[in-house]
N, C-alpha and C positions, 0 to 999 in steps of 0.2 A: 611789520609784524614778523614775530620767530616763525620758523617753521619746526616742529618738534618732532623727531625721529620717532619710528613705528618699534626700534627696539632698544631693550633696556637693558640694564647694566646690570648684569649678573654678580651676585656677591661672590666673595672669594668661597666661600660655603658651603655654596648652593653647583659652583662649577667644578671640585673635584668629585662630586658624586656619579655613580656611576649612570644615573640615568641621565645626566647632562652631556656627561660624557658619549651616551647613546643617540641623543639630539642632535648632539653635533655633528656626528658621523653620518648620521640617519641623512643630514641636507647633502652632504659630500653625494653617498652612497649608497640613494634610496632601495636600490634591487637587490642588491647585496644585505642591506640588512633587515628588509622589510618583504619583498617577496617571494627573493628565495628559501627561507622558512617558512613562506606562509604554500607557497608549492609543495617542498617536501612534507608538512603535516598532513597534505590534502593526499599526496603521494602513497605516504606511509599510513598515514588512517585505511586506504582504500585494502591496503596489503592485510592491515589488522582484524577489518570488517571481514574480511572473506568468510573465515574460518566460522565464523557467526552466522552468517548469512546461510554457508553450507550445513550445520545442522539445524537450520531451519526446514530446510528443503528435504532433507533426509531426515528430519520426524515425519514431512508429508508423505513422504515415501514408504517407511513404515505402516505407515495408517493406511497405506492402499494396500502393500501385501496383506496386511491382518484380514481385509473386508474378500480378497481373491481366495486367501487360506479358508475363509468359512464356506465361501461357495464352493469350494471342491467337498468338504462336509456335507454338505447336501442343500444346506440352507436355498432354499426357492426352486428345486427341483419341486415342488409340489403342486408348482402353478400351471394352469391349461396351457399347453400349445396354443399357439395364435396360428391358423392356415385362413388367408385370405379366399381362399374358396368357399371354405366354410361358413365365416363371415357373411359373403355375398348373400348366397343362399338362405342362412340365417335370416337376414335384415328381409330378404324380398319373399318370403314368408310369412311376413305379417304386414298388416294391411295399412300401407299410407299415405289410403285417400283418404279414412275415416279417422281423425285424429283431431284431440281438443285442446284447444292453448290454454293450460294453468297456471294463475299467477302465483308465484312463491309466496308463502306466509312469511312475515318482514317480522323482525323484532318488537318489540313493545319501545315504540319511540323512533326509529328508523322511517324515514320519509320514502314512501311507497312510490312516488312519482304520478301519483294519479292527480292532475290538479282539479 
């Protein structure tokens, strides 16, 4: 029996083109024309991102001075002090040995857990 090769005869045609012309090089000199562009895109995209990425982070940045700018306005100055003394005091003040466990009212439909 023949043994029949695995490659075929490329027409006159089809082998000045330039992607064959690419093929063929590409077996010679895979790194040279297949990873070292696939580096530098990976390279230079990361350079191109940058600038993209840094106005991302400088809108976030923005959005914090705005919310810092209102609280020197006053915004939430109006709210109690918290002193943990007072607190204390407060809580042991009122009486909590007499105290009654109420179950929350559940939605219309919401499964209450009671089985």
């Amino acid at each position: 029996m023949a043994v029949f090769s695995n490659k075929k005869f490329p027409s006159s045609a089809q082998s000045n083109t330039i992607a064959a012309r690419y093929r063929a090089a590409l077996v010679k000199h895979p790194f040279a024309l297949f990873g070292l562009p696939f580096i530098a895109t990976m390279v230079a995209g990361s350079f191109f991102l940058t600038p993209a990425t840094a106005v991302r982070y400088e809108k976030h940045d923005r959005k914090v001075q705005r919310l810092t700018k209102e609280d020197e306005l006053g915004i939430g100055k109006a709210r109690r002090k918290v002193d943990m003394k007072e607190e204390y005091y407060r809580l042991a003040a009122k009486d909590l040995d007499n105290w009654e466990q109420k179950r929350v009212k559940r939605l219309p439909g919401e499964p209450d857990g009671v089985l």
